[in-house]
N, CA, C and O atoms as a CHARMM CRD file, in Angstrom:
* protein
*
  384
    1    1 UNK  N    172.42300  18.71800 232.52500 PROA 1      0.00000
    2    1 UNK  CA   173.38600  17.62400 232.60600 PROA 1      0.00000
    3    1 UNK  C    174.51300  17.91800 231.63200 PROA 1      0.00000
    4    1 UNK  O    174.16700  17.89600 230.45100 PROA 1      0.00000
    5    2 UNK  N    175.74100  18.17900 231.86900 PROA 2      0.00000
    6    2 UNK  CA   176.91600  18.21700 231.30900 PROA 2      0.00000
    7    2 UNK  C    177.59600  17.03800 231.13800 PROA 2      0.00000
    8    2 UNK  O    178.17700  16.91500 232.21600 PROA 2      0.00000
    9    3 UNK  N    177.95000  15.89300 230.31400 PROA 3      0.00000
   10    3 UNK  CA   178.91900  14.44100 230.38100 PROA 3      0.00000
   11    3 UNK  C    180.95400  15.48200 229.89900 PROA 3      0.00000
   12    3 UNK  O    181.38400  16.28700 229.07300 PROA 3      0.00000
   13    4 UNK  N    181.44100  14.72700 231.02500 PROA 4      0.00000
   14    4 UNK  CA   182.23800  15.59400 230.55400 PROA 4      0.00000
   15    4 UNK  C    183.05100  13.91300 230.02900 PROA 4      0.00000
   16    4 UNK  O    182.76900  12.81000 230.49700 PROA 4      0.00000
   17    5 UNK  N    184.09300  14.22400 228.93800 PROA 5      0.00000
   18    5 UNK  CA   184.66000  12.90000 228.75500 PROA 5      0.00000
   19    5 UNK  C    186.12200  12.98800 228.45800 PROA 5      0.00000
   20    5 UNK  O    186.64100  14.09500 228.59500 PROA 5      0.00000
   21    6 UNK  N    186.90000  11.93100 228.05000 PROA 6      0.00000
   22    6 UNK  CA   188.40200  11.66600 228.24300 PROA 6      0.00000
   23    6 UNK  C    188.40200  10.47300 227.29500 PROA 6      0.00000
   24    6 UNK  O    187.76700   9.43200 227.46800 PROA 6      0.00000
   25    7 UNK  N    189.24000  10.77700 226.21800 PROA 7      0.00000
   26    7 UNK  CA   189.45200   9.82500 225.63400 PROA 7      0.00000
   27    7 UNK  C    191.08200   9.40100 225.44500 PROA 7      0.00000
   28    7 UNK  O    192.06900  10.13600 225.41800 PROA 7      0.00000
   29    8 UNK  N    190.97700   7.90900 225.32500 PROA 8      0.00000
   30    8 UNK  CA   192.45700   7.08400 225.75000 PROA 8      0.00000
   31    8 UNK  C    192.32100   5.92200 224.45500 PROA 8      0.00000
   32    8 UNK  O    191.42500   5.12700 224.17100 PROA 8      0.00000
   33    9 UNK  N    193.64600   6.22700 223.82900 PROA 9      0.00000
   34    9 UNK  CA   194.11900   5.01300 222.89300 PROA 9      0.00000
   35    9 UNK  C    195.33500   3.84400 223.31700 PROA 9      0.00000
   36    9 UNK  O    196.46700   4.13400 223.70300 PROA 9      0.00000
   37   10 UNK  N    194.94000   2.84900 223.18800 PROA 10     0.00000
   38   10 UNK  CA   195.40400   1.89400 223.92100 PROA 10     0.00000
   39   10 UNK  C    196.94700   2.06400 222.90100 PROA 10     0.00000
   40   10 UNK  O    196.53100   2.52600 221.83900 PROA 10     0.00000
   41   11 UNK  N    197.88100   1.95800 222.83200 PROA 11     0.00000
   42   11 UNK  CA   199.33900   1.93600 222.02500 PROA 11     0.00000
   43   11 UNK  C    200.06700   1.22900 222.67200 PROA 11     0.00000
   44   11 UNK  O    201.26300   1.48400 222.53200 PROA 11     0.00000
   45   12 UNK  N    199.67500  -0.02400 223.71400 PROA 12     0.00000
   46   12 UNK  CA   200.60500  -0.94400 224.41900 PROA 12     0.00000
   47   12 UNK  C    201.41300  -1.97700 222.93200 PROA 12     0.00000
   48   12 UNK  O    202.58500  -2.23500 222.65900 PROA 12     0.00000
   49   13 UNK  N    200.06800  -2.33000 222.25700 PROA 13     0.00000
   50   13 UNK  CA   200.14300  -3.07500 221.03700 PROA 13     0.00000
   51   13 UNK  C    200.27300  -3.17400 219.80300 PROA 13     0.00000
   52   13 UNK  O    199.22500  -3.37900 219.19100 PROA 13     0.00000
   53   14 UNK  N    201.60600  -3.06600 218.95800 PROA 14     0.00000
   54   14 UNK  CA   201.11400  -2.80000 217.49900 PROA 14     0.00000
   55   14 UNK  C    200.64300  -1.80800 217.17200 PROA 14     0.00000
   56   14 UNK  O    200.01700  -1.78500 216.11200 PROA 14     0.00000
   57   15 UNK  N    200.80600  -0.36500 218.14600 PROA 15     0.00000
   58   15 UNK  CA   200.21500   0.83300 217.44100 PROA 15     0.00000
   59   15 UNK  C    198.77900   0.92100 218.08300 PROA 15     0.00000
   60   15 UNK  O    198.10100   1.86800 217.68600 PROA 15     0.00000
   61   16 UNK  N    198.25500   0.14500 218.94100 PROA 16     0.00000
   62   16 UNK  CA   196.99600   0.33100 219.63200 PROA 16     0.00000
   63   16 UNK  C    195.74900  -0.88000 218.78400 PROA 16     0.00000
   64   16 UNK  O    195.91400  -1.30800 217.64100 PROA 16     0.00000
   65   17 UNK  N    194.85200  -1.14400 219.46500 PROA 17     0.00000
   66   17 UNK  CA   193.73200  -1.71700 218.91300 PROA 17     0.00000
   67   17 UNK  C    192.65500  -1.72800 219.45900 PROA 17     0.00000
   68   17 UNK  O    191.56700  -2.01500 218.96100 PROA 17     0.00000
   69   18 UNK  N    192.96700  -1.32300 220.83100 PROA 18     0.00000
   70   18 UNK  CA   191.21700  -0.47000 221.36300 PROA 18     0.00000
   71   18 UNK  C    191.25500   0.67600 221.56400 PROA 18     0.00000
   72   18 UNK  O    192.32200   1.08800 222.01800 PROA 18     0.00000
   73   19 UNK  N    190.13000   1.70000 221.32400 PROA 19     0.00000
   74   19 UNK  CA   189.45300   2.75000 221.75400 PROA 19     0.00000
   75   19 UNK  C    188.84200   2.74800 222.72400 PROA 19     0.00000
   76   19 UNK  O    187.77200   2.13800 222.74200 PROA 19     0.00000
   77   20 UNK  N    189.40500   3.57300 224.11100 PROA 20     0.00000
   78   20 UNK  CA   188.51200   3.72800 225.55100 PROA 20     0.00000
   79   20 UNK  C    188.52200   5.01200 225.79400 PROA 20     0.00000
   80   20 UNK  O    189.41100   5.81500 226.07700 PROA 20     0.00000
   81   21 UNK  N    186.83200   5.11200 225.56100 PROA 21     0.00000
   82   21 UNK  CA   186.28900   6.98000 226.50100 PROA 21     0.00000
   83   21 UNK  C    185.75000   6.41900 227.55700 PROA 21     0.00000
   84   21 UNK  O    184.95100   5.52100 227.82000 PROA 21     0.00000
   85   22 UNK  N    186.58500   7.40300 228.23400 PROA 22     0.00000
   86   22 UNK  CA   185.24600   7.89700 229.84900 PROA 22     0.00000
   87   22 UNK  C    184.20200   8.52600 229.72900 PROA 22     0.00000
   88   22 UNK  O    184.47700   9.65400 229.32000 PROA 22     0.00000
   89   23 UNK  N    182.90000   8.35900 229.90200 PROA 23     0.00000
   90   23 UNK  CA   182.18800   9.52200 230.18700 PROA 23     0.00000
   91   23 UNK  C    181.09700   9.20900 231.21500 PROA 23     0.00000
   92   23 UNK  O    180.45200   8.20900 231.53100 PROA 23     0.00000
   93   24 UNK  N    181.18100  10.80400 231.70000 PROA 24     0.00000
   94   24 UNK  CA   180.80000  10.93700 233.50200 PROA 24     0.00000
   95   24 UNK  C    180.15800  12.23300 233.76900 PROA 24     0.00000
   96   24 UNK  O    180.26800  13.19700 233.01200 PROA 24     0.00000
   97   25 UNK  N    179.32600  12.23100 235.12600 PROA 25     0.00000
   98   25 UNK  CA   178.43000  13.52300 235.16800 PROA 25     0.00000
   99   25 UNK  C    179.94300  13.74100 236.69800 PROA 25     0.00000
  100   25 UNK  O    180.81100  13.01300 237.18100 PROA 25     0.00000
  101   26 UNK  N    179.49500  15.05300 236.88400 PROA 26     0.00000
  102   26 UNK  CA   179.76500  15.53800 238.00400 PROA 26     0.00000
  103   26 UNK  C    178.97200  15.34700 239.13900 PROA 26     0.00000
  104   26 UNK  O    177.75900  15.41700 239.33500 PROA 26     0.00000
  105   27 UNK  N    179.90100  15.10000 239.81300 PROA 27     0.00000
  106   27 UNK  CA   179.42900  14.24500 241.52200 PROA 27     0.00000
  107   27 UNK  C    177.78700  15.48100 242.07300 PROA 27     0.00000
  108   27 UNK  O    176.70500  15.07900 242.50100 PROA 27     0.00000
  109   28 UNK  N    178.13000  16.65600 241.88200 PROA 28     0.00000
  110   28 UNK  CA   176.63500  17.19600 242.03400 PROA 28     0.00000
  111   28 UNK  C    175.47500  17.03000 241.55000 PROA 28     0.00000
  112   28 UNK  O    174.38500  17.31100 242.05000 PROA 28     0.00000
  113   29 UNK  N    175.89500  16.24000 239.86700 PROA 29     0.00000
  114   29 UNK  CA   174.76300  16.19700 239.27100 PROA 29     0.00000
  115   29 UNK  C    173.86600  15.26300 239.19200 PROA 29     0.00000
  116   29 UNK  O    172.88800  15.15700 238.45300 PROA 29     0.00000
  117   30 UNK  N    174.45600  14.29900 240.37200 PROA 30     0.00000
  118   30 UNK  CA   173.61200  13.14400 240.82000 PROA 30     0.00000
  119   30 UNK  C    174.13700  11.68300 239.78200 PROA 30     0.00000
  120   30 UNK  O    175.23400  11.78400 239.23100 PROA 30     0.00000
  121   31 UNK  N    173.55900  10.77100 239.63100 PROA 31     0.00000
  122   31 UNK  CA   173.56900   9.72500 238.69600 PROA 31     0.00000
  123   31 UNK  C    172.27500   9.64200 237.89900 PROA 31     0.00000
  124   31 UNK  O    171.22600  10.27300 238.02700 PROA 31     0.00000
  125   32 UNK  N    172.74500   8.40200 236.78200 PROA 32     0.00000
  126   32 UNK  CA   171.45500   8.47400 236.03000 PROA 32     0.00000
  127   32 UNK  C    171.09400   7.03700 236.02300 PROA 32     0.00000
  128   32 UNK  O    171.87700   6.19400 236.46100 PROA 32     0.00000
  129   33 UNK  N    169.70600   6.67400 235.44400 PROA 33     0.00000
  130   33 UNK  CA   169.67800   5.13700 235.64300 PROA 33     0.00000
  131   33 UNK  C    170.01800   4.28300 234.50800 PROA 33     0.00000
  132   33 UNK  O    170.37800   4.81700 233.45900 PROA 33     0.00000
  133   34 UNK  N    169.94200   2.99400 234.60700 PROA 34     0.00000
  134   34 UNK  CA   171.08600   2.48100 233.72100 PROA 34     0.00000
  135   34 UNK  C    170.29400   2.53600 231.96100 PROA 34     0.00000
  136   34 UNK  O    171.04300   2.28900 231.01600 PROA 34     0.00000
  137   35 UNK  N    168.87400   2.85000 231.69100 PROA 35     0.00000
  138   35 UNK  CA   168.31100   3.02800 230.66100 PROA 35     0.00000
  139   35 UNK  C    168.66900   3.97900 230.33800 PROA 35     0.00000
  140   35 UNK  O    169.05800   3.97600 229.17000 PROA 35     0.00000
  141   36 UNK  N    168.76600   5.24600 231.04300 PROA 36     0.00000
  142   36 UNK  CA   169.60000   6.69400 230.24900 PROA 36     0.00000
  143   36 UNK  C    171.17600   6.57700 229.82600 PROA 36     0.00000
  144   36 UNK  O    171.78400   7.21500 228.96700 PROA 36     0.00000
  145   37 UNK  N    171.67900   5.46000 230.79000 PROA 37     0.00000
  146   37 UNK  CA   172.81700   5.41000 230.30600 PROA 37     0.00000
  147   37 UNK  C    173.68000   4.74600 228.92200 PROA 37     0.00000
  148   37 UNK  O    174.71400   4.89900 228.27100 PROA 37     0.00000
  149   38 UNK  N    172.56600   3.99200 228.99500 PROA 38     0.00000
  150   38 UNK  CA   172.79400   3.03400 227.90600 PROA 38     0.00000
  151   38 UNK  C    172.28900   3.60000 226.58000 PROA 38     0.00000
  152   38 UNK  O    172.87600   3.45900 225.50700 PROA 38     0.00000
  153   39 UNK  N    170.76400   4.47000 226.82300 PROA 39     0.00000
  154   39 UNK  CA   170.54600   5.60400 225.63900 PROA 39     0.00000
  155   39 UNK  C    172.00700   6.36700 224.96300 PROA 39     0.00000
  156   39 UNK  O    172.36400   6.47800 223.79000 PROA 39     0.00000
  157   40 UNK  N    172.79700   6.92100 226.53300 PROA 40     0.00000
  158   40 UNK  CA   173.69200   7.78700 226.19000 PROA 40     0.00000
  159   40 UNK  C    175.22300   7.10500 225.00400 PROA 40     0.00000
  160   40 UNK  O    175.83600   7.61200 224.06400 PROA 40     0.00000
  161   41 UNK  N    175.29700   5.89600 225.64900 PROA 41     0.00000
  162   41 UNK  CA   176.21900   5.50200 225.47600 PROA 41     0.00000
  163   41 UNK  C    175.98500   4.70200 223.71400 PROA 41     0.00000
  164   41 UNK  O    176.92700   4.33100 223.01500 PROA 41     0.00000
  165   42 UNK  N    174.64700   4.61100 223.36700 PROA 42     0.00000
  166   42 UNK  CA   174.27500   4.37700 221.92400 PROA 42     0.00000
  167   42 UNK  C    174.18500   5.36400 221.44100 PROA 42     0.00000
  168   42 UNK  O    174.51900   5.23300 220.26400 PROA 42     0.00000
  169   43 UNK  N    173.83800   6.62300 221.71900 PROA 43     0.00000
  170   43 UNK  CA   174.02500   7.80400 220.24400 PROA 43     0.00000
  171   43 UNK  C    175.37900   8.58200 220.79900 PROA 43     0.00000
  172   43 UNK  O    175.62800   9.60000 220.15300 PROA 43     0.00000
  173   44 UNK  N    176.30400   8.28900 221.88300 PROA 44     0.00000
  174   44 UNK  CA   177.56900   8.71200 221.48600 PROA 44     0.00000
  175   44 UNK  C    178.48000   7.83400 220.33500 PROA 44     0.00000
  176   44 UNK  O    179.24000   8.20300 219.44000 PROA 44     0.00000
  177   45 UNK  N    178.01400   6.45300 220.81600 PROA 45     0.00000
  178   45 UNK  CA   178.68900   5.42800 219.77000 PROA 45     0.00000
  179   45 UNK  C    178.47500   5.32600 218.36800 PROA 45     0.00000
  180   45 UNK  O    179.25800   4.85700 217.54300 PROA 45     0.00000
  181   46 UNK  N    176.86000   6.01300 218.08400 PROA 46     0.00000
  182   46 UNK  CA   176.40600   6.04400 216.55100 PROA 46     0.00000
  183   46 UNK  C    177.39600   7.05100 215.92500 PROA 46     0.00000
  184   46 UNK  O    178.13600   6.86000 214.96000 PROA 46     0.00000
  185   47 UNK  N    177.23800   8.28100 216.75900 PROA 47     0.00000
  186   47 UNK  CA   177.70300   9.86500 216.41300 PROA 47     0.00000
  187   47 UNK  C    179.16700   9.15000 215.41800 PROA 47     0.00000
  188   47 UNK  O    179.28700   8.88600 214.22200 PROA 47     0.00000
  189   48 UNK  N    180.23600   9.01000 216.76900 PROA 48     0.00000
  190   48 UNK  CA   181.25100   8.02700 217.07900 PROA 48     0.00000
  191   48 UNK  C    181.86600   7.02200 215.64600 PROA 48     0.00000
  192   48 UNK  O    182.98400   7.07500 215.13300 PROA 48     0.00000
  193   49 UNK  N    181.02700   6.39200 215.37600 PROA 49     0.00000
  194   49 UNK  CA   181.11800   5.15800 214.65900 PROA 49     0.00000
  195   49 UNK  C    181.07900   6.10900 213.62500 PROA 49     0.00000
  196   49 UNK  O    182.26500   6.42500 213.53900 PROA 49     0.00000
  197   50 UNK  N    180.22000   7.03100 212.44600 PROA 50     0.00000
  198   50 UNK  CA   179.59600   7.41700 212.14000 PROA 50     0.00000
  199   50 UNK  C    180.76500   8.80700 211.27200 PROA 50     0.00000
  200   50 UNK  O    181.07000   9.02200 210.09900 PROA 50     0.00000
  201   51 UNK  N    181.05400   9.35300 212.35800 PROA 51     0.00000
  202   51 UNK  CA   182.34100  10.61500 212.41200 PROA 51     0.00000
  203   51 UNK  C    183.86000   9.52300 212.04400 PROA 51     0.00000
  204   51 UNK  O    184.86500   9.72600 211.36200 PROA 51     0.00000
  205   52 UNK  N    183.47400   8.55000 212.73100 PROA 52     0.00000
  206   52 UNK  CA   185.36600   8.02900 212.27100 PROA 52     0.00000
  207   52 UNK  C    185.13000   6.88300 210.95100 PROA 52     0.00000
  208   52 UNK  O    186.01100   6.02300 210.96300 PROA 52     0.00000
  209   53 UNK  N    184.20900   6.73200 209.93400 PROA 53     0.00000
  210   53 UNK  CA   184.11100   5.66800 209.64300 PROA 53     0.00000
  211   53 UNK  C    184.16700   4.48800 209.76300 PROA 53     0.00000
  212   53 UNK  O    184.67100   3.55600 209.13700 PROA 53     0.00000
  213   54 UNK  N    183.24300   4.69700 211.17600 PROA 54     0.00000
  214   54 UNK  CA   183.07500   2.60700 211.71800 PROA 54     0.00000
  215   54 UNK  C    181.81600   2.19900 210.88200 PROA 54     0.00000
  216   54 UNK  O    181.91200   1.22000 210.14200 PROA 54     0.00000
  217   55 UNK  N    180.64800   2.89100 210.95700 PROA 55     0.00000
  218   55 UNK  CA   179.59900   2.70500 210.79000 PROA 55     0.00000
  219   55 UNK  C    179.02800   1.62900 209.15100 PROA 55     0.00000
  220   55 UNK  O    179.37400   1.77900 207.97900 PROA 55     0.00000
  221   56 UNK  N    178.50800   1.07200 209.49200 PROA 56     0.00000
  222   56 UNK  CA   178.06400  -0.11600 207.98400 PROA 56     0.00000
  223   56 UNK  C    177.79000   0.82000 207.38200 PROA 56     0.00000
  224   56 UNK  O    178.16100   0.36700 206.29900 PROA 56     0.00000
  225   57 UNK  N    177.30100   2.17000 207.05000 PROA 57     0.00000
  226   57 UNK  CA   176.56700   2.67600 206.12100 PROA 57     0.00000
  227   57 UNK  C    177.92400   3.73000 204.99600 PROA 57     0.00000
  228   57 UNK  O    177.82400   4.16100 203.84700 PROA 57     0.00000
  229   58 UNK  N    179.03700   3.80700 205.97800 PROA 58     0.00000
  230   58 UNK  CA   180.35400   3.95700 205.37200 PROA 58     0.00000
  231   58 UNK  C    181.27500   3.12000 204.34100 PROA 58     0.00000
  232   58 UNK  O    182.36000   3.40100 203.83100 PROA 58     0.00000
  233   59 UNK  N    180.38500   1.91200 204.21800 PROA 59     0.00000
  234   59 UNK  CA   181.11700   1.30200 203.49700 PROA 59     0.00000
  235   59 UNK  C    182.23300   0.08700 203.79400 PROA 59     0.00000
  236   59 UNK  O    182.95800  -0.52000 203.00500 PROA 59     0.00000
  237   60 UNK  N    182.10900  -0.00600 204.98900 PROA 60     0.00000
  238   60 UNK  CA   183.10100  -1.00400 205.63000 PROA 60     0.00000
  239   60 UNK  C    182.28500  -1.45800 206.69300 PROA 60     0.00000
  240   60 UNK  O    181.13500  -1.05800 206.87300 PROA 60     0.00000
  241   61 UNK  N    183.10700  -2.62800 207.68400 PROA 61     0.00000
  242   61 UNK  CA   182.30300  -3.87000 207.98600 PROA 61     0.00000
  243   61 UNK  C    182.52400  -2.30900 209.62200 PROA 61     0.00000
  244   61 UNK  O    183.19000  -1.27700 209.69500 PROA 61     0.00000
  245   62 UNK  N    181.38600  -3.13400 210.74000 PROA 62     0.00000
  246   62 UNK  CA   181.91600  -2.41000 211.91600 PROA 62     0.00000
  247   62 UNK  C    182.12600  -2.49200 212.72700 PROA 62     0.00000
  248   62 UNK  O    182.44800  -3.67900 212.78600 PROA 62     0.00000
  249   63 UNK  N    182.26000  -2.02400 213.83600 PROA 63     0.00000
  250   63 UNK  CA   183.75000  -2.74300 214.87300 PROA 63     0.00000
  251   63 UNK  C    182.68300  -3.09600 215.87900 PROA 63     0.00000
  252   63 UNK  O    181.50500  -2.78400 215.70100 PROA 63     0.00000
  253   64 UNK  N    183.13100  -3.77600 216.97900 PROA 64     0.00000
  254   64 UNK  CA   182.50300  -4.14900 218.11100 PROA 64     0.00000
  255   64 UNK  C    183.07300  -3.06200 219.25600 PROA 64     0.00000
  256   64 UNK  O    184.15800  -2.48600 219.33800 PROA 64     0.00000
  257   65 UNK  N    181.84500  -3.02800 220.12600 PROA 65     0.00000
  258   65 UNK  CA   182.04700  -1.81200 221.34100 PROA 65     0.00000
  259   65 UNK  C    180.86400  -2.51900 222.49400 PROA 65     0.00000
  260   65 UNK  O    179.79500  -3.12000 222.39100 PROA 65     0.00000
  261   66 UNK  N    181.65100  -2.10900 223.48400 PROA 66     0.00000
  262   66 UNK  CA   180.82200  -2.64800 224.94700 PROA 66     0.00000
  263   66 UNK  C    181.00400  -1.12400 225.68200 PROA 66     0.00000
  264   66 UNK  O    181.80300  -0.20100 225.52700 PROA 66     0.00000
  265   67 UNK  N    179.68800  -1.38800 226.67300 PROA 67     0.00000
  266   67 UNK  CA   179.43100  -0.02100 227.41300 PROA 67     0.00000
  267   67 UNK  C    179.86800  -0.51400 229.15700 PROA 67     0.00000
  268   67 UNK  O    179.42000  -1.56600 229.61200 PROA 67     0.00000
  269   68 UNK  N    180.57200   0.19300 229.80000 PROA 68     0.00000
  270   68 UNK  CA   180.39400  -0.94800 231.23900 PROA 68     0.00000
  271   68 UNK  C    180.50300  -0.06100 232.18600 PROA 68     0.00000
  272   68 UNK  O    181.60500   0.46800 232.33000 PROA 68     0.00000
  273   69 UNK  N    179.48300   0.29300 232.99700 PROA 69     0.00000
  274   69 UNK  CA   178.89800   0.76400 234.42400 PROA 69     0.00000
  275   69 UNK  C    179.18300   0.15400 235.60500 PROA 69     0.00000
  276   69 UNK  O    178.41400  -0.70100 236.04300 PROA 69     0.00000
  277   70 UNK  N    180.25900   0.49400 236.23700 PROA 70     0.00000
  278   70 UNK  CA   180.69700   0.31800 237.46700 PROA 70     0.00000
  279   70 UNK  C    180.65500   0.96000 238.66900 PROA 70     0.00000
  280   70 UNK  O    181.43000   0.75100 239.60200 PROA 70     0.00000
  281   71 UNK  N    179.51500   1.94700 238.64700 PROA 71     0.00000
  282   71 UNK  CA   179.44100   2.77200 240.28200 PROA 71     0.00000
  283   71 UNK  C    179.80200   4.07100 240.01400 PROA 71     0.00000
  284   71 UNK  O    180.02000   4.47100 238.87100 PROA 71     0.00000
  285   72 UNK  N    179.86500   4.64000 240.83400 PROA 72     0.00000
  286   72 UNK  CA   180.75300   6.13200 241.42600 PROA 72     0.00000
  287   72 UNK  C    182.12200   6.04700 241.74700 PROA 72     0.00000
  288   72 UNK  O    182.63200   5.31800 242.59800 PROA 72     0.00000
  289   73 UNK  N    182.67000   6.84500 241.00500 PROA 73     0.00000
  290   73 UNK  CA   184.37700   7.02300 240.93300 PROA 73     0.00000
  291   73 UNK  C    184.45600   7.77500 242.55000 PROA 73     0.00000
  292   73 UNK  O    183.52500   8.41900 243.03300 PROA 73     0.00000
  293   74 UNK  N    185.71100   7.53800 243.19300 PROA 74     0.00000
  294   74 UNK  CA   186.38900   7.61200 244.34300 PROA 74     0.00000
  295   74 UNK  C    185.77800   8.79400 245.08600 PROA 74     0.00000
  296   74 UNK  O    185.54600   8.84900 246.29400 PROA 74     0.00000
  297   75 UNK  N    185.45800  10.15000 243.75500 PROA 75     0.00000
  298   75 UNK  CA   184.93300  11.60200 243.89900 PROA 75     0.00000
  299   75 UNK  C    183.30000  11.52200 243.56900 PROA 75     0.00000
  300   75 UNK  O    182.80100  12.41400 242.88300 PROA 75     0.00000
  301   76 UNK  N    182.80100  10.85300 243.88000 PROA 76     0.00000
  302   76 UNK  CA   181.16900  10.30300 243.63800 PROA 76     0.00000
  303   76 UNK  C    180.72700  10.81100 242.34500 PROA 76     0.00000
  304   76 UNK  O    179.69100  11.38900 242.01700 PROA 76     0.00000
  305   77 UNK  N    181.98600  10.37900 241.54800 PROA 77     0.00000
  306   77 UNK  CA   180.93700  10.74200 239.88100 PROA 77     0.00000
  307   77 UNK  C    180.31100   9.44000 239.55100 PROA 77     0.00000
  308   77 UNK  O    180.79200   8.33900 239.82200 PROA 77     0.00000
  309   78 UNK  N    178.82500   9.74700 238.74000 PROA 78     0.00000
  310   78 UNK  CA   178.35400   8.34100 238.24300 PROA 78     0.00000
  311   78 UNK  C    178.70600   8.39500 236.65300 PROA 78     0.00000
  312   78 UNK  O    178.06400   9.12200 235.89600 PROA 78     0.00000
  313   79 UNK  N    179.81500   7.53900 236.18900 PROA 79     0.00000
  314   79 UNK  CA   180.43800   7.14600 234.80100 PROA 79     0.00000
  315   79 UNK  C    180.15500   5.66700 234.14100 PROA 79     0.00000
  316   79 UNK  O    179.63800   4.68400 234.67200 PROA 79     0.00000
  317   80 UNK  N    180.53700   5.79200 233.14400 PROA 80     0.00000
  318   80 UNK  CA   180.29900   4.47700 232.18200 PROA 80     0.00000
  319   80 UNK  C    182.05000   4.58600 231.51700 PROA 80     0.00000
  320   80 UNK  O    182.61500   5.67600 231.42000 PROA 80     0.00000
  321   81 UNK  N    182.69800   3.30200 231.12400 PROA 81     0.00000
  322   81 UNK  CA   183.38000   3.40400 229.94200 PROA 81     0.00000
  323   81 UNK  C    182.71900   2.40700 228.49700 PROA 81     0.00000
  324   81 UNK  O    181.88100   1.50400 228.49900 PROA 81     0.00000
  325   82 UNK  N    183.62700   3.12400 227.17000 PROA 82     0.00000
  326   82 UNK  CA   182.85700   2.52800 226.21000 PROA 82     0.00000
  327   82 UNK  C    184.15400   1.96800 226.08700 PROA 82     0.00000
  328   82 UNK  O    185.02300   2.75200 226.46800 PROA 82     0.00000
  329   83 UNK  N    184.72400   0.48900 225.54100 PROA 83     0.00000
  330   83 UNK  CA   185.88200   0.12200 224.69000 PROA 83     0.00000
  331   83 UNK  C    185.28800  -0.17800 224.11400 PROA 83     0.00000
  332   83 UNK  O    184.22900  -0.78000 224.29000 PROA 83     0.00000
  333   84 UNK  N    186.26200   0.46400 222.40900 PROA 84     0.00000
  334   84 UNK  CA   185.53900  -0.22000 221.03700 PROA 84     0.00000
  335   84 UNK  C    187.09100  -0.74600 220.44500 PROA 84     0.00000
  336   84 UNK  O    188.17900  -0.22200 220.68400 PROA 84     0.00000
  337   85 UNK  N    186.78700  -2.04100 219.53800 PROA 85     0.00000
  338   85 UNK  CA   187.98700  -2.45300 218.88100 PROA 85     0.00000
  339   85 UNK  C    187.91700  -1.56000 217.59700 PROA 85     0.00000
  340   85 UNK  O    186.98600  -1.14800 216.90400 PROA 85     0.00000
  341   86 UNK  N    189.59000  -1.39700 217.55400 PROA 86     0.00000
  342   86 UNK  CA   189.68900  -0.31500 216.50900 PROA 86     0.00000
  343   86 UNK  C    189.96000  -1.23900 215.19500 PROA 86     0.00000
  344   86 UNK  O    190.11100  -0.77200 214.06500 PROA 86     0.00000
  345   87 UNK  N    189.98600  -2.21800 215.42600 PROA 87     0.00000
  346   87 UNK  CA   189.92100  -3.65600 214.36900 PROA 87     0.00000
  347   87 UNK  C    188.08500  -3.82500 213.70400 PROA 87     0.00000
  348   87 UNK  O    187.11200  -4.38900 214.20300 PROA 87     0.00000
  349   88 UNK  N    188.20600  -3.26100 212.75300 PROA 88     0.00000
  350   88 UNK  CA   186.90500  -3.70500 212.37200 PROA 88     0.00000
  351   88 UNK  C    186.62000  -5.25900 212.05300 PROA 88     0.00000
  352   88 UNK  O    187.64900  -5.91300 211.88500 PROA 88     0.00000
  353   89 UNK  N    185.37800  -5.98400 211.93500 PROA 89     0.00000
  354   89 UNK  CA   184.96800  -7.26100 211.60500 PROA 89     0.00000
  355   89 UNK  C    185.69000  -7.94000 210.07900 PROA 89     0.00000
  356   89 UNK  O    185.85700  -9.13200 209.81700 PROA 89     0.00000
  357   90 UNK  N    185.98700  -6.89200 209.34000 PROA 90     0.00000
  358   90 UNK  CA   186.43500  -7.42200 207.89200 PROA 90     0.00000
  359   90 UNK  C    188.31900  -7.29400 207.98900 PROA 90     0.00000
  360   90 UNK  O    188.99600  -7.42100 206.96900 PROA 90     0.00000
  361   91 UNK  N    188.82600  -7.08300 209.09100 PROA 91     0.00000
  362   91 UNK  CA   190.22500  -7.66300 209.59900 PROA 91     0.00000
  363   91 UNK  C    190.70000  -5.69800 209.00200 PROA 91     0.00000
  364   91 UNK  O    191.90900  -5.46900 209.03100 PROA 91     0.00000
  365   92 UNK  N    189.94800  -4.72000 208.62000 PROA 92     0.00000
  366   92 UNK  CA   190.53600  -3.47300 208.13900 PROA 92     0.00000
  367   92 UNK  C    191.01600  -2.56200 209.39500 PROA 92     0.00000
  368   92 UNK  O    190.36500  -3.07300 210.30700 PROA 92     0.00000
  369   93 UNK  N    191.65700  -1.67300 209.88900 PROA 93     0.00000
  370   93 UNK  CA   192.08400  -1.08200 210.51800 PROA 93     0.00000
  371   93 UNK  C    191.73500   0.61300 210.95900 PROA 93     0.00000
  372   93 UNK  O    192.20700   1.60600 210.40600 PROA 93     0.00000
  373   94 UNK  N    190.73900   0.58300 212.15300 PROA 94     0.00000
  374   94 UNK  CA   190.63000   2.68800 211.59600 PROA 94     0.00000
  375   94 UNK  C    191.80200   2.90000 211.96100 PROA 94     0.00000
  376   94 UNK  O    192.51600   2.16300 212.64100 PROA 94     0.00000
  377   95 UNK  N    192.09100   4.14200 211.42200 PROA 95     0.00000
  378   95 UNK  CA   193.14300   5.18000 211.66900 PROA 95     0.00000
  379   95 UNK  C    192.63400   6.24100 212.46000 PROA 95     0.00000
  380   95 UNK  O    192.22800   7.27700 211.93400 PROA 95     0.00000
  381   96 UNK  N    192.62800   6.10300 213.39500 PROA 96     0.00000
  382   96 UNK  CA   192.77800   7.41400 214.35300 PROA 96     0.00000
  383   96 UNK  C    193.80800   8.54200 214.59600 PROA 96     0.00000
  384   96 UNK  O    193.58500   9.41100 215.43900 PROA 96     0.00000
């Protein structure tokens, strides 16, 4: 299984305030069920959180993130997106 992914910063607002990745298998590689996905989509977000200083154990408060599974894209990939606010809980700001 290869996830291949795409990441997009929202900059409509003030310089941006959400974080949205794609990530998706290739239409050959079948789909997965929504417990693997949701596995996947918690240790990309730990890694994630963790690498950019979201994570509580960094020292600052941490942001909120939703995972959301909507089907097979147009080319029968089975994907998830993650948006996370780049606004952490204590009103601080990551810098991406």
């Amino acid at each position: 299984m290869s996830l291949a992914g795409q990441q997009f910063y929202d900059t409509d607002v003030d310089g941006g305030h959400v974080f949205h990745c794609s990530l998706g298998l290739a239409a050959q590689e079948g789909w997965l069920a929504d417990q693997q996905w949701a596995a996947i989509a918690n240790d990309f977000m730990q890694n994630f959180m963790q690498n950019m200083d979201f994570a509580e154990d960094g020292g600052k408060a941490p942001a909120w993130w939703v995972a959301v599974r909507h089907g097979l894209s147009r080319n029968g990939n089975d994907h998830l997106h993650i948006v996370a606010s780049m606004v952490r809980d204590d009103g601080t700001k990551w810098n991406g």
